[in-house]
C-alpha positions as CSV (number, residue, x, y, z in Angstrom):
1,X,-8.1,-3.1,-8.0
2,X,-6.0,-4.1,-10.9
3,X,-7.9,-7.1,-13.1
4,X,-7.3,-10.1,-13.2
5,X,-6.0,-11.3,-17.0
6,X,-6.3,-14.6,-18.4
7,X,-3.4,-16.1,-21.2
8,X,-3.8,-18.3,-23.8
9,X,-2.9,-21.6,-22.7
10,X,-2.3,-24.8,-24.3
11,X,-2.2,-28.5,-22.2
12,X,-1.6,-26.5,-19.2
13,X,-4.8,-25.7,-16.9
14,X,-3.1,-25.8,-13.4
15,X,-4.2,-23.5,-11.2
16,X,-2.2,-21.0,-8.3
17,X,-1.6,-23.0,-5.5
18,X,-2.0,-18.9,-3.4
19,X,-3.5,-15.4,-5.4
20,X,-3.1,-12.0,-4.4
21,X,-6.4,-11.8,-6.3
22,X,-8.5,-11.2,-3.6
23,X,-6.6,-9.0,-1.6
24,X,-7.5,-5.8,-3.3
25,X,-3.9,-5.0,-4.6
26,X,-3.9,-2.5,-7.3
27,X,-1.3,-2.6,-10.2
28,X,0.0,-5.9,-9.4
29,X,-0.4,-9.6,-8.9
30,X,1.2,-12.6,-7.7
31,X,0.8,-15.7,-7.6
32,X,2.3,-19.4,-7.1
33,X,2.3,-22.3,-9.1
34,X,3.3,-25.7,-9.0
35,X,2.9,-27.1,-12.2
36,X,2.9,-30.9,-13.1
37,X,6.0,-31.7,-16.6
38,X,3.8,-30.2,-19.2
39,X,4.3,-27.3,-21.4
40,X,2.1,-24.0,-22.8
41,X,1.5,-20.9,-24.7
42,X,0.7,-17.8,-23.2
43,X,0.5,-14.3,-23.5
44,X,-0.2,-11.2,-21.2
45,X,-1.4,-8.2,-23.4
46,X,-1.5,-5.9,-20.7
47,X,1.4,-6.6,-18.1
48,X,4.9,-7.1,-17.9
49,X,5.4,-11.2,-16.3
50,X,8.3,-11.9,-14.0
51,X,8.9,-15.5,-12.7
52,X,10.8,-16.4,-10.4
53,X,11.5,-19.7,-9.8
54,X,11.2,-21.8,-6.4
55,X,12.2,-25.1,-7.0
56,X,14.2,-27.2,-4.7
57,X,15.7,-29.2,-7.5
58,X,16.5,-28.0,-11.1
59,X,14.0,-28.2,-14.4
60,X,15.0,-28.4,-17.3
61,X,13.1,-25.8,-19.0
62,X,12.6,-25.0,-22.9
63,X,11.1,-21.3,-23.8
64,X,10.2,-19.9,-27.3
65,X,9.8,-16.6,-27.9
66,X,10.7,-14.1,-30.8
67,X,11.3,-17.2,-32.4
68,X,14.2,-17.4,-30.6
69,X,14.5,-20.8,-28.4
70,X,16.3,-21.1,-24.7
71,X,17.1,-24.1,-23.7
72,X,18.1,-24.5,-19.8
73,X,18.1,-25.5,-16.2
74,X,16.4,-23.3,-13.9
75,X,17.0,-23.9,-10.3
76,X,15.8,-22.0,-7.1
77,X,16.0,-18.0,-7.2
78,X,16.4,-18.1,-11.5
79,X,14.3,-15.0,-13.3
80,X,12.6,-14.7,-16.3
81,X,11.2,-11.8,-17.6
82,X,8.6,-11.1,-20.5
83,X,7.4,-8.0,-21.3
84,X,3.9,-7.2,-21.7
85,X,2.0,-8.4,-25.3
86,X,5.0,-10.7,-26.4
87,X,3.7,-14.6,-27.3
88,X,5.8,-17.7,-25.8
89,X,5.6,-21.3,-25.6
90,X,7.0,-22.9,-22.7
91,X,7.8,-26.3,-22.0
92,X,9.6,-28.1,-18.7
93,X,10.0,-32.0,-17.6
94,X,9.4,-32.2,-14.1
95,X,7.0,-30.8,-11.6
96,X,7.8,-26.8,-11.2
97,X,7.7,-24.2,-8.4
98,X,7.7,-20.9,-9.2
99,X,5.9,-17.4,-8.4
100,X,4.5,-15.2,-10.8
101,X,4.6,-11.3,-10.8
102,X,2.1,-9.6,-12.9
103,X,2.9,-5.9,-13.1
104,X,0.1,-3.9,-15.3
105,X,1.6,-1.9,-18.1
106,X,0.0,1.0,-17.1
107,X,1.4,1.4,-14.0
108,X,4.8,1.1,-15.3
109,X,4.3,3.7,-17.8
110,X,3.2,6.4,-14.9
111,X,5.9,5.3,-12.8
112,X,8.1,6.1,-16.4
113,X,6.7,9.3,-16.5
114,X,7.0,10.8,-13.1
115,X,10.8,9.8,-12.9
116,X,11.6,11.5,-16.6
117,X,11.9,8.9,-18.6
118,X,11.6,9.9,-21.7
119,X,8.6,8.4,-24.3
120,X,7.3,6.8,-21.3
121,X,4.3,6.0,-23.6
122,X,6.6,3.9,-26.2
123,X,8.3,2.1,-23.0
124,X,9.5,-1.3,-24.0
125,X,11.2,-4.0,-21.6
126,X,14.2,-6.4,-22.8
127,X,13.3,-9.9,-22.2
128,X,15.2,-12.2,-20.3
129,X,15.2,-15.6,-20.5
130,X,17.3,-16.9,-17.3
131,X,18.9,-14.0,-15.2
132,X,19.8,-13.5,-11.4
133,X,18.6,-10.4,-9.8
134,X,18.9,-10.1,-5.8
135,X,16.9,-7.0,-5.8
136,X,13.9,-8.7,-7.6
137,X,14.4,-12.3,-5.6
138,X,13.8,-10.0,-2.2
139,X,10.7,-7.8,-3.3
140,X,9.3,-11.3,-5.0
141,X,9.8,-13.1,-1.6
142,X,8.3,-10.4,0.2
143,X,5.3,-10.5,-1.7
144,X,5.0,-14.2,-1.1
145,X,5.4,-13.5,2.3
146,X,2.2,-11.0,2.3
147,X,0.4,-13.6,0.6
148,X,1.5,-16.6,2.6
149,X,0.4,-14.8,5.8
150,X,-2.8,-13.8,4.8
151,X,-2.7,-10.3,5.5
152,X,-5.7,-8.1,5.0
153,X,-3.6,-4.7,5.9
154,X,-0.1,-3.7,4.4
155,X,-2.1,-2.1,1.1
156,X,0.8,0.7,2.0
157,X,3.6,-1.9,2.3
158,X,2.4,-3.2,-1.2
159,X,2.1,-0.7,-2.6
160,X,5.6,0.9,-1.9
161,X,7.2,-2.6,-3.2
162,X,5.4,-2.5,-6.0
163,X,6.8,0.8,-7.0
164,X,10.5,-0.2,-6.1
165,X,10.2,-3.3,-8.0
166,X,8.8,-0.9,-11.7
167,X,12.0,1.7,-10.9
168,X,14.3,-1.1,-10.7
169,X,12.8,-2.4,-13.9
170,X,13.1,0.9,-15.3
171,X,16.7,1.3,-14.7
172,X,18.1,-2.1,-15.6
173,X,15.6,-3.7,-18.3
174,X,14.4,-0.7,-20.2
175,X,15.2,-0.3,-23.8
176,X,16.0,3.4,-22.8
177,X,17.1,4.3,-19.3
178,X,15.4,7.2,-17.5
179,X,16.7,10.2,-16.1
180,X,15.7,10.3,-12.2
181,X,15.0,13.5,-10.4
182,X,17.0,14.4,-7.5
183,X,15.2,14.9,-4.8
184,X,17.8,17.1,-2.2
185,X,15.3,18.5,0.4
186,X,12.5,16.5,1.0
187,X,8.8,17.4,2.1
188,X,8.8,21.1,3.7
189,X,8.0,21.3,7.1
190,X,4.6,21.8,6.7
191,X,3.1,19.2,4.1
192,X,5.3,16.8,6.7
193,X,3.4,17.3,9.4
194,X,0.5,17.1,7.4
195,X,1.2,13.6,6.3
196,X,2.9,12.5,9.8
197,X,-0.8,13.8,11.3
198,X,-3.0,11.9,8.6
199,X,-0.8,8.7,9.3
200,X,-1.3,8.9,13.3
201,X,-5.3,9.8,13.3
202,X,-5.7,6.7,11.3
203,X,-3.5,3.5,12.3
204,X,-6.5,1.5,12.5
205,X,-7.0,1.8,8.4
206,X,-5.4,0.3,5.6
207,X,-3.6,3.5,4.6
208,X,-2.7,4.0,0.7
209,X,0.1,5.5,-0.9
210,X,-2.2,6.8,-3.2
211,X,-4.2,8.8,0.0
212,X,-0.6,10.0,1.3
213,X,0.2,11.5,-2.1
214,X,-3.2,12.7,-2.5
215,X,-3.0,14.9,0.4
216,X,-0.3,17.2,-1.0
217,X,-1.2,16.8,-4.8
218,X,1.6,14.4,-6.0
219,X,2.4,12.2,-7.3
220,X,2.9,8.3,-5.6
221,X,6.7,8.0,-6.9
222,X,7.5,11.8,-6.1
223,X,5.9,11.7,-3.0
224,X,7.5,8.2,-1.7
225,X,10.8,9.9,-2.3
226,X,10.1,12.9,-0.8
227,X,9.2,10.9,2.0
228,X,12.3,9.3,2.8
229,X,14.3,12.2,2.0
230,X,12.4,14.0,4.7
231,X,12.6,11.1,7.8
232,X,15.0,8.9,6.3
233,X,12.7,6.0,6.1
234,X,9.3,4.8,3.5
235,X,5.9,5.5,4.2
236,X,5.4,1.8,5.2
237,X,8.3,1.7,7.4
238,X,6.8,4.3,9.2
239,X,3.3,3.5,9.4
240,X,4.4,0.3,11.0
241,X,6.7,2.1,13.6
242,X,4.1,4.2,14.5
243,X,1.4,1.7,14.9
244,X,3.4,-0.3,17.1
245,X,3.9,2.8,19.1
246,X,0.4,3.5,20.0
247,X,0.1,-0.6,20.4
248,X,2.8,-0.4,23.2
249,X,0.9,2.9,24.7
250,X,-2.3,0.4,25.1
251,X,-0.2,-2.1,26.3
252,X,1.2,0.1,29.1
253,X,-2.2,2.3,30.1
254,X,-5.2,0.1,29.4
255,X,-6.3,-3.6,30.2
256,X,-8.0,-3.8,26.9
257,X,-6.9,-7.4,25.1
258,X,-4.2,-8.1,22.5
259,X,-6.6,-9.1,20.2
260,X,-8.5,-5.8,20.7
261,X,-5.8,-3.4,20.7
262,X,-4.3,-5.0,17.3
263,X,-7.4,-4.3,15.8
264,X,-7.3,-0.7,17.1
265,X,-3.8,-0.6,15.9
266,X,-4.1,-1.5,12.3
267,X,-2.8,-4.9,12.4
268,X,-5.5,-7.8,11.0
269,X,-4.8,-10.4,14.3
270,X,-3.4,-11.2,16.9
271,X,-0.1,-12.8,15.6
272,X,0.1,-10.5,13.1
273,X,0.7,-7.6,15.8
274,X,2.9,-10.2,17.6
275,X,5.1,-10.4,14.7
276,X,5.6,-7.2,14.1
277,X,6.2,-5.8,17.6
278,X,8.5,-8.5,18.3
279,X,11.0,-7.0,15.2
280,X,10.7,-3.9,16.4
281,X,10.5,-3.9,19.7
282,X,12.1,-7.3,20.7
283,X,10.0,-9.2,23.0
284,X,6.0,-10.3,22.8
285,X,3.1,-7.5,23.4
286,X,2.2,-9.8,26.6
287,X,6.0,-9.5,27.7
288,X,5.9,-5.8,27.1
289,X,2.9,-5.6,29.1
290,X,4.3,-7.6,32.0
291,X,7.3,-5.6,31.7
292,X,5.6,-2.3,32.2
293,X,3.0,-3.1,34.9
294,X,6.0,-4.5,37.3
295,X,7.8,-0.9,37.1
296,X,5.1,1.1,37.7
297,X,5.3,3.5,40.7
């Protein structure tokens, strides 16, 4: 579980309106703020900080750092990014909404390593001071979704963002770029079934990346790759699939509850299975149910 860290701060002691802090979320955090006009110093000595910012309307926002000063408005879906160890000062004039993305230095590095980038160890991020960046917005908003909802499972969904979210760093705000591997052929035949197997005798866990990779001695990043290569989707996506498979099996052959079988399925409640097995298989798990029992023979 990756520790919480605490800036310096200077006339500004709000605190996160929502924390992934207690969810058990390992190599990142996030959380929102909402930040009465005030203004701060701060500095994370072991993680990179992302904000992103939420606000309806604009605010106009000052930042020092490097002693270089921004001056700006930032307005829904703006990015900032500060690497890891590097002082600023921030002031704004109105109240602020944004969300925070803590992403611990270490991880970054390993992720550095196992895709070849080269001095992974000296690995330094370009600061950014107002930027747009779709691919960041969406796994930010997804996060806040996780945290929003209050899910206890998903460690597995997390996990795999988490990891897009330090390549994509890694390519576009990295001093030096890395040089991927190509992965052409995927997971062989066996060490895939070996992983589909693991995944299917325990739906009702909250799976890890890290115990997927484990299980054939790789790495997280090589083995999420592999992965998709092999099926064509991520781990997560198909942990989910399948989960709503065996859900839709208990559905059909047993009278056991919803509430029951989401717990047997993996999912943390009732609307949380309801959620998910309405994306994927478009209607309710009561509709399902009703559905199957009037074309039996």
């Amino acid at each position: 579980m990756m520790k919480p860290t605490v800036p310096q701060q200077i006339e500004c002691d709000c605190l996160p309106v929502l924390s992934s802090q207690n969810r058990g979320w390992e190599n990142i955090q996030i959380e929102q703020f909402q930040p009465p006009p005030g203004e701060g110093s701060f500095q994370y000595s072991g993680e990179h900080v992302i904000c992103l910012s939420l606000t309806p309307h604009p605010v106009r926002l000052v930042q020092i750092q490097e002693g270089k000063t921004y001056t700006g408005l930032f307005g829904k879906g703006d990015i900032t990014i500060t690497p890891a160890k590097m002082p600023f000062f921030a002031r704004w004039d109105r109240e602020d909404s944004y969300l925070q993305i803590r992403l611990a230095t270490s991880f970054l590095q390993n992720v550095a390593r196992e895709s070849s980038h080269k001095n992974h160890e000296k690995l330094e991020l370009i600061p950014e001071f107002k930027t747009r960046d779709p691919q960041i917005e969406s796994i930010a908003l997804m996060l806040f979704s996780e945290i929003q909802q209050e899910n206890l499972g998903g460690r597995l969904y997390v996990e795999s963002l988490s990891n897009i979210l330090a390549l994509h760093l890694l390519r576009q705000y990295a001093t030096a770029k890395p040089h991927l591997r190509i992965y052409e052929c995927g997971l062989s035949q066996r060490h895939l079934n070996r992983v589909l197997e693991y995944i299917n005798e325990h739906l009702d866990r909250d799976i890890k990346l890290a115990d997927l990779a484990a299980l054939l001695g790789m790495s997280q990043f090589h083995f999420s790759h592999m992965f998709k290569q092999s099926i064509g989707i991520p781990p997560y996506q198909y942990l989910l699939q399948q989960r709503v498979e065996k859900a839709k099996h208990l559905l059909k052959q047993t009278d056991r509850s919803i509430v029951e079988i989401a717990t047997m399925c993996g999912f943390n409640s009732h609307s949380h299975l309801s959620k998910q097995f309405r994306q994927l298989a478009g209607i309710t798990p009561k509709a399902y149910r009703n559905h199957s029992r009037n074309f039996r023979f």
